[in-house]
MDAnalysis code that builds the backbone (N, CA, C; Angstrom):
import MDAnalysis as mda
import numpy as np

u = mda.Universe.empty(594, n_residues=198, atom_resindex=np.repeat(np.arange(198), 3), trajectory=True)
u.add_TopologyAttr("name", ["N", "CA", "C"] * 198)
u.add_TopologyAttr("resid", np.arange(1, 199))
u.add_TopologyAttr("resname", ["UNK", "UNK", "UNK", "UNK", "UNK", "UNK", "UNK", "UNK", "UNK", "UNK", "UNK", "UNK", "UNK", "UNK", "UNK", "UNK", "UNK", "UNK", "UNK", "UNK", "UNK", "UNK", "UNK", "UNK", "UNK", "UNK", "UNK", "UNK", "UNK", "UNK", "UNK", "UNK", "UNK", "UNK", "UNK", "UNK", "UNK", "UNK", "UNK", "UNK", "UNK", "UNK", "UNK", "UNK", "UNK", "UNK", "UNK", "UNK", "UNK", "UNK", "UNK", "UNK", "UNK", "UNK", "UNK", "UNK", "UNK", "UNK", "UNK", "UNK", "UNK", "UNK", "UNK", "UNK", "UNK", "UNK", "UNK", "UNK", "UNK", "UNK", "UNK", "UNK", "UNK", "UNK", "UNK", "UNK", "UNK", "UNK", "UNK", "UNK", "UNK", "UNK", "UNK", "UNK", "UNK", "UNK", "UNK", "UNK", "UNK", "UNK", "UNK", "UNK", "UNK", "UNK", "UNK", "UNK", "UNK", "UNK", "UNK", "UNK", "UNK", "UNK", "UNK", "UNK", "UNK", "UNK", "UNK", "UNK", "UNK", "UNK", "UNK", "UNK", "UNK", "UNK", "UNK", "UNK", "UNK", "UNK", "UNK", "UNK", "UNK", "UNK", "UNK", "UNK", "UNK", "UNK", "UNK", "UNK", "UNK", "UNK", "UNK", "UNK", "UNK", "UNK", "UNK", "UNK", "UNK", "UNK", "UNK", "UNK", "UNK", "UNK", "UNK", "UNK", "UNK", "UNK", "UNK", "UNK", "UNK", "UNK", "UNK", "UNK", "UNK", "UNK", "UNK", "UNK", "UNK", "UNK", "UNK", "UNK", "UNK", "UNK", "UNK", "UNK", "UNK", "UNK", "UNK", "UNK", "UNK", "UNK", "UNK", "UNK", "UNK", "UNK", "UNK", "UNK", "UNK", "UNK", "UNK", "UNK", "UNK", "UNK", "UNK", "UNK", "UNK", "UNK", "UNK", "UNK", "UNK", "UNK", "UNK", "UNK", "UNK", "UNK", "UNK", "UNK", "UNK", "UNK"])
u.atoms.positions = np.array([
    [-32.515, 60.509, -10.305],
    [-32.257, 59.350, -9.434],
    [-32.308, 58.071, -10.260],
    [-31.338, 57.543, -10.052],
    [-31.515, 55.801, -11.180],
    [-31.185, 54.970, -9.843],
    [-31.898, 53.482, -10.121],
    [-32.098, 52.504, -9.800],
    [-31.400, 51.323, -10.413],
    [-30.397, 50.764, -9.621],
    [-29.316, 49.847, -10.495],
    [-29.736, 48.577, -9.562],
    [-29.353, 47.260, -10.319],
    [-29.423, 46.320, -9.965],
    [-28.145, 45.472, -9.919],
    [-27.951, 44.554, -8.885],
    [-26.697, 44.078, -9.130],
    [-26.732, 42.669, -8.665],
    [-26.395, 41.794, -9.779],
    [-26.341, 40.517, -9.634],
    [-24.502, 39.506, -10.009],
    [-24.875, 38.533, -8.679],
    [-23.377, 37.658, -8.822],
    [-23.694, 36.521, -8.779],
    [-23.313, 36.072, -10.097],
    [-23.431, 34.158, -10.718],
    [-22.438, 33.343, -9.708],
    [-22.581, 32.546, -9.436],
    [-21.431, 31.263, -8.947],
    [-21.073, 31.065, -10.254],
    [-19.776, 30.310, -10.448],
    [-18.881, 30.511, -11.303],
    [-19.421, 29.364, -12.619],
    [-19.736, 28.048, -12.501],
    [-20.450, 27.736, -13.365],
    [-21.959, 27.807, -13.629],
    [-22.494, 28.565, -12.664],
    [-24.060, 28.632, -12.910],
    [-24.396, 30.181, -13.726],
    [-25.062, 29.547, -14.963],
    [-25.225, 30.790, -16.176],
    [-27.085, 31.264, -15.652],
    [-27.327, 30.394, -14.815],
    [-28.846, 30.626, -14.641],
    [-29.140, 31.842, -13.385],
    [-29.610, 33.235, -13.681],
    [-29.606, 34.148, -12.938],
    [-31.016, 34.187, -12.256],
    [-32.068, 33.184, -12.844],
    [-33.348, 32.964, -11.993],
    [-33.730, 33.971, -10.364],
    [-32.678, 33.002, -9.627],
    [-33.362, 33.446, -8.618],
    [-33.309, 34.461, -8.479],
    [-32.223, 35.227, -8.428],
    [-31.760, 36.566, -7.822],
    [-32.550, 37.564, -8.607],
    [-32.861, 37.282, -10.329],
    [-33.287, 38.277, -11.203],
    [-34.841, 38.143, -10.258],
    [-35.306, 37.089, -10.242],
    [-37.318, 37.198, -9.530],
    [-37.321, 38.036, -7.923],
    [-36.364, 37.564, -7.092],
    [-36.158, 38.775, -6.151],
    [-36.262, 40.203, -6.821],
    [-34.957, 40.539, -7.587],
    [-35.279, 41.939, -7.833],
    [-36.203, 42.126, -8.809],
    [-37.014, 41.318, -9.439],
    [-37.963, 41.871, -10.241],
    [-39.252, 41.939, -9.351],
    [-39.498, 41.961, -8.324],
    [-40.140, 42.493, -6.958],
    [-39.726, 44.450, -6.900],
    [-38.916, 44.554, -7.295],
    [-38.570, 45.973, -7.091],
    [-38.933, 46.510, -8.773],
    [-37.985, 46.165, -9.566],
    [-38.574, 46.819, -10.843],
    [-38.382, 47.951, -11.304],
    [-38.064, 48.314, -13.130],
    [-37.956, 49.563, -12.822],
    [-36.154, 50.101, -13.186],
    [-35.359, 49.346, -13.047],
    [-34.123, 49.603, -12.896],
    [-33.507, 50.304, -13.993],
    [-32.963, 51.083, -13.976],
    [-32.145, 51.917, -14.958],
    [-30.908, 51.146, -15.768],
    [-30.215, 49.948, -15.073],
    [-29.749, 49.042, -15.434],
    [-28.992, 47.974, -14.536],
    [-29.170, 46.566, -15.145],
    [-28.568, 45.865, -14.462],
    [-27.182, 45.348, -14.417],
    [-26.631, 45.077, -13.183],
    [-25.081, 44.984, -13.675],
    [-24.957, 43.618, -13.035],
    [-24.023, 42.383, -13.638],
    [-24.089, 40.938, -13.673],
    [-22.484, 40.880, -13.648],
    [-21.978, 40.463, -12.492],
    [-20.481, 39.924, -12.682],
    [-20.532, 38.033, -12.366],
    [-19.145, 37.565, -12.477],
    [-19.367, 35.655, -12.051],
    [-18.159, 35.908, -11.119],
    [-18.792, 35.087, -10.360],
    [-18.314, 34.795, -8.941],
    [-16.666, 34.316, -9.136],
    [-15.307, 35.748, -8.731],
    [-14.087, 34.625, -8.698],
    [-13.706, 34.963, -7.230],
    [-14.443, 34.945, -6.453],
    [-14.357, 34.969, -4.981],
    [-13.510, 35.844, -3.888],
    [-13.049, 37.214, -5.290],
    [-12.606, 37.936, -4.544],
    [-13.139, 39.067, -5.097],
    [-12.928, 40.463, -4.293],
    [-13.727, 41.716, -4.655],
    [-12.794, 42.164, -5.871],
    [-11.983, 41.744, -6.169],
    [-11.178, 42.362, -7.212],
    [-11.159, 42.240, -8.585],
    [-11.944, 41.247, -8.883],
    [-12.643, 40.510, -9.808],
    [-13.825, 40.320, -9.792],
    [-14.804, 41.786, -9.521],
    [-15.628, 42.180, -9.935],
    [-16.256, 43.532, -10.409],
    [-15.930, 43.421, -11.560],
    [-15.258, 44.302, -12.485],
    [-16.790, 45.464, -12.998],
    [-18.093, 44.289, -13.184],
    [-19.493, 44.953, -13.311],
    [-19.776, 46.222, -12.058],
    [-19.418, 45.165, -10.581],
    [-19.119, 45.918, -9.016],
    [-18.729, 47.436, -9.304],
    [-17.185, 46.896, -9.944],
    [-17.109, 48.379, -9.824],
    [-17.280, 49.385, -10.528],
    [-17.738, 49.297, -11.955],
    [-18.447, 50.082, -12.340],
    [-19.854, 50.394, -11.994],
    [-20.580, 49.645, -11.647],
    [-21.461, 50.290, -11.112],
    [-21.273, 51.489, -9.489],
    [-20.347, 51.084, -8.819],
    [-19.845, 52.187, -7.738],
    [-19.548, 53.012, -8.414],
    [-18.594, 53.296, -9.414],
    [-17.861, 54.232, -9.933],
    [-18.815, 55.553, -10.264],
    [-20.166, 54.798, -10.915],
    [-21.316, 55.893, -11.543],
    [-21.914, 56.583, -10.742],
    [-21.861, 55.391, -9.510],
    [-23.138, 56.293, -8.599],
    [-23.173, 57.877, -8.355],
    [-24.804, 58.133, -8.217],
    [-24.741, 59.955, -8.341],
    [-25.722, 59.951, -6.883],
    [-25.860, 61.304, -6.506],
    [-26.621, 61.580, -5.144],
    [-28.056, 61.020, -5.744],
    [-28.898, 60.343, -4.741],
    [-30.134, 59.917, -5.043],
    [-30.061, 58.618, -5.839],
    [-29.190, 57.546, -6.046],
    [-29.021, 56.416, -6.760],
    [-29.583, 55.676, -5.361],
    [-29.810, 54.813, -6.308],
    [-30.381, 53.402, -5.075],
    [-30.052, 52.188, -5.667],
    [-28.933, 51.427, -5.178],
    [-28.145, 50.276, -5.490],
    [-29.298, 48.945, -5.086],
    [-29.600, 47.630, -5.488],
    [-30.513, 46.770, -5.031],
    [-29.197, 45.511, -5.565],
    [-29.627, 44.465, -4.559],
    [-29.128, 43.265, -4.701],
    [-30.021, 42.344, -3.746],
    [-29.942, 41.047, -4.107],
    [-30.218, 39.756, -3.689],
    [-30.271, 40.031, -1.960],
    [-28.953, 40.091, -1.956],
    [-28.538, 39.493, -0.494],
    [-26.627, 39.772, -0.703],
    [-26.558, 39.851, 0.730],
    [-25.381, 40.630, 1.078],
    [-24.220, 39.502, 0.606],
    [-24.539, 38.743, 0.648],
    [-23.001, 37.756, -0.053],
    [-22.857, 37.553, -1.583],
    [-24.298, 38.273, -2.057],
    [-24.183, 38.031, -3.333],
    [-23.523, 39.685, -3.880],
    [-23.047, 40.332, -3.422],
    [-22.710, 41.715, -3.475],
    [-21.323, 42.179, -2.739],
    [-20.911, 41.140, -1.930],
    [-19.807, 41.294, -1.332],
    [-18.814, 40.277, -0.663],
    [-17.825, 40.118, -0.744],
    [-17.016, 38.925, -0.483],
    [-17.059, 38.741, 1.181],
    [-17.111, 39.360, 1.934],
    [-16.836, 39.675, 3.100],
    [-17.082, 40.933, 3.647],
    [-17.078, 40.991, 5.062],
    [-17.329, 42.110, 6.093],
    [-16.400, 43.553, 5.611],
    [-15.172, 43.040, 5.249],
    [-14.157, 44.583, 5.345],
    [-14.665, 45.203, 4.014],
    [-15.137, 44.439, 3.096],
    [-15.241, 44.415, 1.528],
    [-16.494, 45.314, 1.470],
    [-17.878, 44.315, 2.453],
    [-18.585, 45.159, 2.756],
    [-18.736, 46.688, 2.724],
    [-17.966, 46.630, 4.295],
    [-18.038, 48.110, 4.762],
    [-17.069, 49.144, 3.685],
    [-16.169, 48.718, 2.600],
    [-15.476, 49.565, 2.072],
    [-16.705, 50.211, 0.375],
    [-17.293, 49.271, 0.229],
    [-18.494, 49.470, -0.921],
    [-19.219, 50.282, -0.077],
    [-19.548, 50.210, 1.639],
    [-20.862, 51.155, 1.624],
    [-20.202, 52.376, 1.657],
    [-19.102, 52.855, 2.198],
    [-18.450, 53.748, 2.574],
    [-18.481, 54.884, 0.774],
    [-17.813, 53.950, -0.366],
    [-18.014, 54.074, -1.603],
    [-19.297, 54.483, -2.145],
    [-20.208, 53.639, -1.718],
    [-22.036, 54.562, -1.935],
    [-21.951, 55.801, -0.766],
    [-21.857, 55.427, 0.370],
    [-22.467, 56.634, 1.184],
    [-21.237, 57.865, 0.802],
    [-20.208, 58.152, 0.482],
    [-19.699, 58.968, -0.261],
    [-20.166, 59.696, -1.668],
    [-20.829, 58.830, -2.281],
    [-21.216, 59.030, -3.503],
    [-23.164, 59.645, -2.984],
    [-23.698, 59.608, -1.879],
    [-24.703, 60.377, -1.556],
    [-25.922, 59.075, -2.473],
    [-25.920, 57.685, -2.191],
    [-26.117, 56.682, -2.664],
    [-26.841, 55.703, -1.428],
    [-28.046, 54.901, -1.964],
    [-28.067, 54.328, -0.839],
    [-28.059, 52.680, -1.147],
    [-27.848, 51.601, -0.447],
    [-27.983, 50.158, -0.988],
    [-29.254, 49.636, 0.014],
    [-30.296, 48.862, -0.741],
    [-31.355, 47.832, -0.455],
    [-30.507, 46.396, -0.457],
    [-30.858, 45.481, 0.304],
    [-30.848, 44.260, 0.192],
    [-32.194, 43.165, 0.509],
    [-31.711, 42.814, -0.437],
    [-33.630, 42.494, 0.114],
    [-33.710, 41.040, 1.215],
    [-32.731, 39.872, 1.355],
    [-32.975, 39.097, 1.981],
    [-32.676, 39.201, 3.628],
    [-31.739, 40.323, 3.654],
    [-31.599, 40.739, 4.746],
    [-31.941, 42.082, 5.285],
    [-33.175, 42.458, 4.524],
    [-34.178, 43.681, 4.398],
    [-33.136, 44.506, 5.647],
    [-32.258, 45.136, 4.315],
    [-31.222, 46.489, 4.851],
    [-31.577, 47.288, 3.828],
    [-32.055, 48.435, 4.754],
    [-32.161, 49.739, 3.513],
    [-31.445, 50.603, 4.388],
    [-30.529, 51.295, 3.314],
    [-29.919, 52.228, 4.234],
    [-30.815, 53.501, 4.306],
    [-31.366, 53.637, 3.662],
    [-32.392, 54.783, 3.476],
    [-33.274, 54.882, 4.528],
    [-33.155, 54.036, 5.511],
    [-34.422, 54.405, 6.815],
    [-33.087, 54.403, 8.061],
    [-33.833, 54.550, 9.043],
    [-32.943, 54.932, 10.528],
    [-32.335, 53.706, 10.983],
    [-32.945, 52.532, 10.912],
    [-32.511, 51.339, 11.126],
    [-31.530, 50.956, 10.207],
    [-32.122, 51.240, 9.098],
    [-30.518, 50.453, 7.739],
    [-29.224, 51.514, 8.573],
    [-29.337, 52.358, 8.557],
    [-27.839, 53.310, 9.118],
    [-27.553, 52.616, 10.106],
    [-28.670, 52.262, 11.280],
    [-27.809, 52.081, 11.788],
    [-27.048, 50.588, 12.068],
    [-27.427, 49.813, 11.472],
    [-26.889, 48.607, 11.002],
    [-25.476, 48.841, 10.567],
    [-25.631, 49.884, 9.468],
    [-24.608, 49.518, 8.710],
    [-23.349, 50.563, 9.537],
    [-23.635, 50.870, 10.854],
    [-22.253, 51.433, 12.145],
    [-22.444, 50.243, 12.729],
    [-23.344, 49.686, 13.178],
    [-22.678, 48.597, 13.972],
    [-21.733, 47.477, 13.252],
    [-22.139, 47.013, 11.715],
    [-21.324, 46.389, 11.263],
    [-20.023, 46.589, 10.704],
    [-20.133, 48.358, 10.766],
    [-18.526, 48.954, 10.261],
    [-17.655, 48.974, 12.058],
    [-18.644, 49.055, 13.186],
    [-17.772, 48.895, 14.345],
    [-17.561, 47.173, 14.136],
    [-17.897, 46.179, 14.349],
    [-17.759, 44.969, 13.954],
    [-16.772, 44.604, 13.087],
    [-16.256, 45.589, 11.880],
    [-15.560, 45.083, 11.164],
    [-13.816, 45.606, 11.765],
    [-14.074, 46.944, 12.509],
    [-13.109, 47.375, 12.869],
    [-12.199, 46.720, 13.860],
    [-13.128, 46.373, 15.239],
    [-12.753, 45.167, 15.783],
    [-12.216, 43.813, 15.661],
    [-12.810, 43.122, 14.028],
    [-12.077, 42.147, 13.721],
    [-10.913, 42.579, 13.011],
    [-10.535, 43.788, 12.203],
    [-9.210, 43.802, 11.806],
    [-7.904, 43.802, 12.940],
    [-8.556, 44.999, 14.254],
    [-7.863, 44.840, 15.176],
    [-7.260, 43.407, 15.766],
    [-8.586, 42.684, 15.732],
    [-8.084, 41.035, 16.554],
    [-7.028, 40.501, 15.218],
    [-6.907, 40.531, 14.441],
    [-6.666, 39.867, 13.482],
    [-4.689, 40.409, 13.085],
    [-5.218, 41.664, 13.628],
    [-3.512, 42.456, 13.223],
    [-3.219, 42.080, 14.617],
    [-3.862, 42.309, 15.760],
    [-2.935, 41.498, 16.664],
    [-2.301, 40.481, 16.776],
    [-3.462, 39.198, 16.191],
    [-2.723, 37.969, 16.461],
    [-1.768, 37.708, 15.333],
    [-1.587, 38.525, 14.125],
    [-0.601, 38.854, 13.149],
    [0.728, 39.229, 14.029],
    [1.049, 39.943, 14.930],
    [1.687, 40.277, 15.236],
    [2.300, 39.857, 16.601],
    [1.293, 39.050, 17.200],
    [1.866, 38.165, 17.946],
    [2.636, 36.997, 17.809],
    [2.284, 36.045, 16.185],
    [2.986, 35.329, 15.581],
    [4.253, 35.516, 15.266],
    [4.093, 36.600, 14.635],
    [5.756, 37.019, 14.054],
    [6.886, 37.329, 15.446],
    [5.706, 37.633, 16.529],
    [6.691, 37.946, 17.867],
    [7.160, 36.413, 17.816],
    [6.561, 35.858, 18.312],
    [6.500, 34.467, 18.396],
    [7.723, 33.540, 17.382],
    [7.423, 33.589, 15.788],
    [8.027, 33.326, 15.218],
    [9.468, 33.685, 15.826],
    [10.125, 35.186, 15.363],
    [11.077, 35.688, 16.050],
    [11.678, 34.955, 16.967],
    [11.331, 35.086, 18.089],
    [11.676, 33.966, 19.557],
    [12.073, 32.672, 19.436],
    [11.502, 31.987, 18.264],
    [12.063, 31.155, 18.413],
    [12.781, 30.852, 16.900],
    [13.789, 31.821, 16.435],
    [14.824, 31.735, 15.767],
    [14.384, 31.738, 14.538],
    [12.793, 31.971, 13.762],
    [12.716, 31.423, 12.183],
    [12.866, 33.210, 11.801],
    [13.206, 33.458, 10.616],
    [13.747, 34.885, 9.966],
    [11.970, 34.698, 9.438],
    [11.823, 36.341, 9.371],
    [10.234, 36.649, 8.816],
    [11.092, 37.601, 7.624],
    [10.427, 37.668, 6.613],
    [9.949, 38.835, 5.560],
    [11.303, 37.715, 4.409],
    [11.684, 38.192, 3.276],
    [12.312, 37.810, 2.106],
    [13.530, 37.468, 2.867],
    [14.411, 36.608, 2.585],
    [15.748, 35.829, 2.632],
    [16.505, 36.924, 2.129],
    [17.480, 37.350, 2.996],
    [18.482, 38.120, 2.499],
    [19.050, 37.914, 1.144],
    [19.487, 38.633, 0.580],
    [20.066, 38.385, -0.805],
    [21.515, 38.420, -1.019],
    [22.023, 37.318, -1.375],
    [23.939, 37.202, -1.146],
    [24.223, 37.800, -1.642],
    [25.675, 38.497, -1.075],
    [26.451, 39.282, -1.760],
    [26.758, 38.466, -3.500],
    [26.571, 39.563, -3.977],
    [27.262, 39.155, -5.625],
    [29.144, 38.789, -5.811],
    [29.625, 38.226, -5.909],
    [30.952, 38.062, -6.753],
    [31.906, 39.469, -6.477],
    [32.880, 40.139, -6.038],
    [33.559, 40.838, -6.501],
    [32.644, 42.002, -5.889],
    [31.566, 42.092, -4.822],
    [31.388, 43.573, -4.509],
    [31.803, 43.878, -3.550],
    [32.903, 43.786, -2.837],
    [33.378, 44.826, -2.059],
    [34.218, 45.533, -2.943],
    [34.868, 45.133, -3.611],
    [35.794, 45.625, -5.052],
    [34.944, 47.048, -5.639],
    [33.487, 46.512, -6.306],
    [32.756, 47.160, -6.807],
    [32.457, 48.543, -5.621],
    [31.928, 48.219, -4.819],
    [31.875, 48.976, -3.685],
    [32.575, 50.152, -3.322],
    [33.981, 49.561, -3.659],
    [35.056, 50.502, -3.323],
    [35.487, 51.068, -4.405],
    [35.562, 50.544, -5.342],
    [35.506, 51.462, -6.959],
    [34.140, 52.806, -7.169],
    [33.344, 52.764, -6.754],
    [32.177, 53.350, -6.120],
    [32.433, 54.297, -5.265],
    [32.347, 54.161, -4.074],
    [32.876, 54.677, -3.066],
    [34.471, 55.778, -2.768],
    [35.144, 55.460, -3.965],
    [36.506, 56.060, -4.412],
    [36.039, 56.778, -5.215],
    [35.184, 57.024, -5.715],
    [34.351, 57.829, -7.022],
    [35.293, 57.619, -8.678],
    [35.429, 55.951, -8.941],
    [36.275, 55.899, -9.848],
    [34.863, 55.425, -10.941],
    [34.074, 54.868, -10.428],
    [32.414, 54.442, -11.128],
    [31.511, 55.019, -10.802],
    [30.314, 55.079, -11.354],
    [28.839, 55.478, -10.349],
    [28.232, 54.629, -10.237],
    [27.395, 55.080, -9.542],
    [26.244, 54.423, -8.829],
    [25.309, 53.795, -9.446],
    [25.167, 54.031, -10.574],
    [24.652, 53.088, -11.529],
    [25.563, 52.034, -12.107],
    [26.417, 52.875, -12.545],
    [27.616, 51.651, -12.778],
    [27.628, 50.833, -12.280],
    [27.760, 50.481, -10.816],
    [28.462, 50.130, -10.173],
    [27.420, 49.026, -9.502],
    [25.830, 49.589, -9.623],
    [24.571, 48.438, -9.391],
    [24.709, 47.552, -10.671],
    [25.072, 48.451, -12.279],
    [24.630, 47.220, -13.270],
    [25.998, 46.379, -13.144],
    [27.195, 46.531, -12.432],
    [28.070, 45.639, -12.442],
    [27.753, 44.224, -11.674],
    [27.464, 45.161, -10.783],
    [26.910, 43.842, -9.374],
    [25.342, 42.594, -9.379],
    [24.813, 43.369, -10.930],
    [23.919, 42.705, -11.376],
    [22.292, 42.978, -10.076],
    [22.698, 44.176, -9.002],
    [21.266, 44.394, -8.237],
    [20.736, 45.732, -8.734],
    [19.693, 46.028, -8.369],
    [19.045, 47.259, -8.614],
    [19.750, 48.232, -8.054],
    [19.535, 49.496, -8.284],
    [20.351, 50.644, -7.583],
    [19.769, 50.755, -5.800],
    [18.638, 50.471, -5.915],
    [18.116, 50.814, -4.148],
    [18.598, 49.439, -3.463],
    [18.984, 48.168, -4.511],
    [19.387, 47.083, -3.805],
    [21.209, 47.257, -3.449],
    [21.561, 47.892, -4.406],
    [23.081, 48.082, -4.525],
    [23.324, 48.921, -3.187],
    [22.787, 50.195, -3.273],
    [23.111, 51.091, -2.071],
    [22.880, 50.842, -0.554],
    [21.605, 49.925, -0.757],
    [21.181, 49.802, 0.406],
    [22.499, 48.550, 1.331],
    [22.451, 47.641, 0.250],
    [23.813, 46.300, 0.088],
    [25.733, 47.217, 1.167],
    [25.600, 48.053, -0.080],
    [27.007, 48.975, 0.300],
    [26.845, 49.824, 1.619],
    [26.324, 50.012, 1.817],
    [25.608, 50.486, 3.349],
    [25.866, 49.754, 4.289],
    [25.135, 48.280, 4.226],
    [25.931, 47.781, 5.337],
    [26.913, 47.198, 5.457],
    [27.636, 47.388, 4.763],
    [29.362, 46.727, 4.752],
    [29.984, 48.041, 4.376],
    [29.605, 49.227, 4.902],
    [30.349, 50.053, 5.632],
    [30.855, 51.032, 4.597],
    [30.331, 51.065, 3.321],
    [30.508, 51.864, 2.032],
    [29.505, 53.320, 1.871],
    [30.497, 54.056, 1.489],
    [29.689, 55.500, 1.660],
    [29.535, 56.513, 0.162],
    [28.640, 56.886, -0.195],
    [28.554, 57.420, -1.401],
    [29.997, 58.479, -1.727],
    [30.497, 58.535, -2.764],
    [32.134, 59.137, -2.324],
    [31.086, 61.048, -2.438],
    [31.966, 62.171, -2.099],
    [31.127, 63.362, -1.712],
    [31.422, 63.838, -3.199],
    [30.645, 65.018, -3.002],
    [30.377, 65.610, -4.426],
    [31.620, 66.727, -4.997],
    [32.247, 66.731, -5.288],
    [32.978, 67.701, -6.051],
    [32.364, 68.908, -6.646],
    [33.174, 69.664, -5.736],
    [32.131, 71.348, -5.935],
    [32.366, 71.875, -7.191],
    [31.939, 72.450, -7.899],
    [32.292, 73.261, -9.388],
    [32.711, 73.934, -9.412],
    [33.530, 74.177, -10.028],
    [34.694, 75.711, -10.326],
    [33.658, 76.410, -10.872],
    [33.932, 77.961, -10.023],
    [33.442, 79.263, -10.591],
    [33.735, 79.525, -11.667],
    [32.736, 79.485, -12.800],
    [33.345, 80.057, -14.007],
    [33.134, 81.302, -14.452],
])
């Protein structure tokens, strides 16, 4: 069983004081892991190596829950990451141990909590774009203009006088942009020519 510690700097503060005298209340640690704060979970790189190691019987310790996690979804996706790994996390300012009956069950009410806000959140996502829609603004990337000379290309294509590669590096789009393009202006891959029995 090892005992890891995990500490997060604000971005110009090099002084780990407080957080190190909290966990040096516990003590003992097999090692400590120190990332600096760039305010998203993705850029914390110490974070995830220390998840990565965890073994059954590890016991994760930190400060306090914001110093360990950007947010609620971020949260619940690290505990999910320990409690998979047969791992448990302490926090000490918001005395959560998952290791007793109460830390568990904290940490369902705050994974129901988190579930609920993605729900509210993809709804009103999706009420906007209804919204948007309705009243005439286009959602997702700006169509992409036809290139110069592709219905030409298209039909040189489509006649099976070029391919399909050809016929994207002519038009200067990708092949899934080319086909998808010739598609809707009514262009059809030309059919395959069967092989003579030899």
């Amino acid at each position: 069983m090892a005992r890891y510690g995990y500490i997060l700097l604000d971005r110009h503060d090099s002084d780990i004081s407080r957080q190190a005298m909290q966990l040096d209340t516990i003590g003992g640690f097999t090692r400590l892991f120190i990332d600096r704060d760039l305010k998203t979970s993705s850029g914390r790189e110490q974070r995830r190596r220390l998840l990565a190691q965890l073994q059954s019987g590890d016991i994760v310790y930190t400060a306090s829950i914001d110093r360990f996690c950007c947010h609620l979804r971020d949260f619940v996706a690290c505990m999910d990451q320990i409690g998979q790994a047969g791992a448990d996390l302490v926090v000490l300012e918001e005395v959560l141990d998952t290791r007793s009956q109460s830390g568990r069950q904290t940490l369902k009410t705050l994974a129901a909590f988190e579930k609920l806000d993605f729900t509210y959140q993809s709804e009103r996502k999706k009420a906007g774009i209804r919204q948007a829609r309705a009243s005439g603004r286009r959602i997702g990337r700006p169509p992409m203009p036809i290139p110069p000379g592709f219905r030409d290309i298209c039909r040189d294509w489509a006649e099976g006088r070029i391919s399909g590669r050809e016929a994207a590096a002519r038009s200067g789009l990708k092949s899934t942009s080319f086909y998808k393009k010739a598609a809707e202006l009514g262009f059809k891959a030309p059919a395959r020519q069967k092989k003579a029995p030899s």
